[in-house]
C-alpha positions as CSV (number, residue, x, y, z in Angstrom):
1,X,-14.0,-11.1,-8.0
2,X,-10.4,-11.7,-8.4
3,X,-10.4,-14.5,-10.4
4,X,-12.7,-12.6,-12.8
5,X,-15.5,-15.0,-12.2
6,X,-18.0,-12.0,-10.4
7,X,-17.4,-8.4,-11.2
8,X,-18.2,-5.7,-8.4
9,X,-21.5,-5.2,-10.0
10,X,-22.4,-8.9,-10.1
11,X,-25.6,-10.5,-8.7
12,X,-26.5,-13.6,-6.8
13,X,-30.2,-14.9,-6.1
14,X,-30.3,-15.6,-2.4
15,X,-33.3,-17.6,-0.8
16,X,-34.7,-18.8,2.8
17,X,-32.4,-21.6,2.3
18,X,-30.2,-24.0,-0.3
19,X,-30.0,-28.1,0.1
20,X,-27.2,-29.1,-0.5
21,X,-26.5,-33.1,-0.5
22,X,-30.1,-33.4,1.9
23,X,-29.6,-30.6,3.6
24,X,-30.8,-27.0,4.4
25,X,-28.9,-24.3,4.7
26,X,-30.4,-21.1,5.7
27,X,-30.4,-17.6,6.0
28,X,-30.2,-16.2,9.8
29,X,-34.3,-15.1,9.2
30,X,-36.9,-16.1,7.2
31,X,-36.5,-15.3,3.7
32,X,-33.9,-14.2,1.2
33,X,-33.0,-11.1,-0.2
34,X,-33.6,-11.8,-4.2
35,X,-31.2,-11.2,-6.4
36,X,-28.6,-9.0,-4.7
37,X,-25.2,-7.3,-5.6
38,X,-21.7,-8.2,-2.7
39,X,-22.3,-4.9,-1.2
40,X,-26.2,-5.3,-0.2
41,X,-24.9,-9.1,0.4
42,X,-22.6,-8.1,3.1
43,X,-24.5,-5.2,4.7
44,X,-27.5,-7.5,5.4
45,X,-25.0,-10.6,5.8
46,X,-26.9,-13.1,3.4
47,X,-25.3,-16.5,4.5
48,X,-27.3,-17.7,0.8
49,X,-25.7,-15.8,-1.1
50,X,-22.1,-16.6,0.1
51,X,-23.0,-20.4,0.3
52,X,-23.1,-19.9,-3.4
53,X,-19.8,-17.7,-4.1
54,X,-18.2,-20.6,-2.1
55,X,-19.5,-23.0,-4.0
56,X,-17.9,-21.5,-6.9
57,X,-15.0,-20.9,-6.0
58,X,-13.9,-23.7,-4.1
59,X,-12.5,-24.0,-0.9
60,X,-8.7,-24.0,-2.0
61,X,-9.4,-20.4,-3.4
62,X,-11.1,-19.5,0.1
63,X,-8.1,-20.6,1.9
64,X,-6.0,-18.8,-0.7
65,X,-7.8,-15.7,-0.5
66,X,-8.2,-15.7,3.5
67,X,-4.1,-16.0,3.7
68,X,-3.8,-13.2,1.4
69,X,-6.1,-11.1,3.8
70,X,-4.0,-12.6,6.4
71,X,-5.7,-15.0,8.3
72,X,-3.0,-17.8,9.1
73,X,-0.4,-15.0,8.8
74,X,0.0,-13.3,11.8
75,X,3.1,-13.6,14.0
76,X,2.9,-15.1,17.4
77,X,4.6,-11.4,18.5
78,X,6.8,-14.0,21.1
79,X,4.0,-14.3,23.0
80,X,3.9,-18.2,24.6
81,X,-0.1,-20.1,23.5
82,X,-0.1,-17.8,21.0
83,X,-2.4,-19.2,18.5
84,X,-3.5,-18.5,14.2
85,X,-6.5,-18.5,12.1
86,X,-7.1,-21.9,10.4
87,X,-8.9,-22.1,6.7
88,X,-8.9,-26.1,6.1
89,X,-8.3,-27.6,2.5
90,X,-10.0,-30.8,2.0
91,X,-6.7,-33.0,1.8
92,X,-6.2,-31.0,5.6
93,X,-9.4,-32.3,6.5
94,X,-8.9,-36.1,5.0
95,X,-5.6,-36.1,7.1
96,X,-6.9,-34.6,10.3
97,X,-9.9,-36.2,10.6
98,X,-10.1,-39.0,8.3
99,X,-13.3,-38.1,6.4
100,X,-13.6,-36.9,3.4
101,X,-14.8,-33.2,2.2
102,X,-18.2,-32.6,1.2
103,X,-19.8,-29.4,-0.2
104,X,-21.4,-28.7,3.0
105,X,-18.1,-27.7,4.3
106,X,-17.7,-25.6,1.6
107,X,-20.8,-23.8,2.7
108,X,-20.1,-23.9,5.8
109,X,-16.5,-22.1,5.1
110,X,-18.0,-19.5,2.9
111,X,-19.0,-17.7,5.8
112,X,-16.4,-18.2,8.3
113,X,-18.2,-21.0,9.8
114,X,-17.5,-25.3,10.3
115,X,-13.7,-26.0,9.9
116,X,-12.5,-22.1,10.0
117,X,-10.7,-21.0,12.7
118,X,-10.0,-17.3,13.5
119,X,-8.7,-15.3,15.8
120,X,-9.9,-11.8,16.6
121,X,-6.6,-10.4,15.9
122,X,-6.2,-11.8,12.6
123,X,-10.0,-10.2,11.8
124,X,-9.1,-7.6,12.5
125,X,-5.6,-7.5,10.2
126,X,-8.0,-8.8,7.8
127,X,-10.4,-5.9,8.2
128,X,-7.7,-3.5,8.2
129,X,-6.5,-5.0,4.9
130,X,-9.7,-4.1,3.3
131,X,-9.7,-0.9,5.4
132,X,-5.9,0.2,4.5
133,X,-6.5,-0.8,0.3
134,X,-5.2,-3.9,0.4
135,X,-2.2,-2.9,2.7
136,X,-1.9,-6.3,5.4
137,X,-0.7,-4.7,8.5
138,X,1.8,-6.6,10.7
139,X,0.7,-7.0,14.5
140,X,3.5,-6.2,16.5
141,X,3.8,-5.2,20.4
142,X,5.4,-1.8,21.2
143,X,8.7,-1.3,20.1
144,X,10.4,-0.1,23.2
145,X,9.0,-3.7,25.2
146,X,10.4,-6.3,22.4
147,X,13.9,-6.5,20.3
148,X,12.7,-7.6,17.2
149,X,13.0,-5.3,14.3
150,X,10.0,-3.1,13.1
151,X,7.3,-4.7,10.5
152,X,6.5,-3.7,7.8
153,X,3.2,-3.2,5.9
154,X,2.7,-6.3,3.5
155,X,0.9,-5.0,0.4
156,X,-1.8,-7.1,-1.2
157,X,-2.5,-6.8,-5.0
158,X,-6.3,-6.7,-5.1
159,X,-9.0,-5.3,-7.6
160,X,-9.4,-1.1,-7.0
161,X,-13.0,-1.4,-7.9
162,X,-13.5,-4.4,-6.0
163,X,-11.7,-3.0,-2.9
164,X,-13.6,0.1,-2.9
165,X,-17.0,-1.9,-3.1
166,X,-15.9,-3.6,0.1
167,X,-14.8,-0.6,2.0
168,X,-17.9,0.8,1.7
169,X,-20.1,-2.4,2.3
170,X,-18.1,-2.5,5.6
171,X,-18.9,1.4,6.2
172,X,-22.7,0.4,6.2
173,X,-22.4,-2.9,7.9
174,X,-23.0,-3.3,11.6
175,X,-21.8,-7.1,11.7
176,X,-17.9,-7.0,11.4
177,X,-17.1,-10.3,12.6
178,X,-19.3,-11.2,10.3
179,X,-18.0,-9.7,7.3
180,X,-15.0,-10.0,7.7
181,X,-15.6,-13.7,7.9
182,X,-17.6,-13.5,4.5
183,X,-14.4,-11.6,2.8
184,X,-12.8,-14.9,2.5
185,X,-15.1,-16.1,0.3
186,X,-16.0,-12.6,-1.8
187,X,-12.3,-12.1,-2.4
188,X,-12.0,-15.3,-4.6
């Protein structure tokens, strides 16, 4: 919605599934949802209709958008095997594995899944993003058990409208992992 591409009010046809290069991609039942809006999109967690706002947008602009939420972002807090989110790029992927990117992994991406990497408290800063309107809070263990100075709150410049829609799509939805795996991709 960001990039002025889809508007809050925007909607997508979702089906059963989408080929893409020989292959099915597919909802998690049946059948699609029609033509459907982001908010009905990520209260019934339509995997369709997110294949094709990743599509769209591209996975540089998912990655982008997942930092800015803070996936990738957090701090380790000093802890030792600490470890952070991971949204891949295709040059990442050509370097790391030697293979090139195809639009599956796109799709796969746009919902959290393939390549991405996340960890549950970097979901949940990226909930809390959404939750706090568009204020990134900065995981940090108690003060009186660490010497590093207090964090602050690292403001995010996101759409009003758009963050409201969200906030209440999230209200209603019963999958949060889930969502807030999808946000990558809707916050293009």
């Amino acid at each position: 919605m960001q990039s002025g591409r889809y508007s809050p009010s925007s909607r997508i046809g979702t089906a059963a599934c989408i080929n893409v290069g020989g292959t099915n991609f597919c909802e998690h039942g049946s059948s699609g949802f029609g033509a459907i809006g982001f908010q009905k999109a990520l209260t019934v967690s339509s995997n369709t209709f997110f294949y094709r706002v990743g599509m769209t947008a591209g996975p540089e602009e998912i990655a982008k958008w997942g930092q800015a939420l803070g996936l990738g972002t957090s701090s380790d807090m000093g802890l030792e095997g600490a470890t952070h989110s991971y949204i891949p790029i295709p040059e990442e992927k050509e370097e790391l594995f030697g293979e090139p990117w195809y639009t599956g992994d796109t799709v796969s991406m746009s919902i959290g899944q393939g390549l991405v990497q996340a960890t549950p408290l970097e979901l949940a800063v990226m909930t809390a993003t959404i939750a706090n309107g568009g204020q990134r809070v900065v995981p940090h263990l108690l003060m009186s058990e660490t010497t590093r100075p207090k964090p602050l709150p690292n403001r995010q410049e996101f759409d009003r409208t758009s963050l409201k829609r969200f906030r209440l799509a999230c209200a209603m939805s019963f999958a949060p992992v889930r969502l807030a795996a999808s946000m990558t991709a809707a916050f293009r």
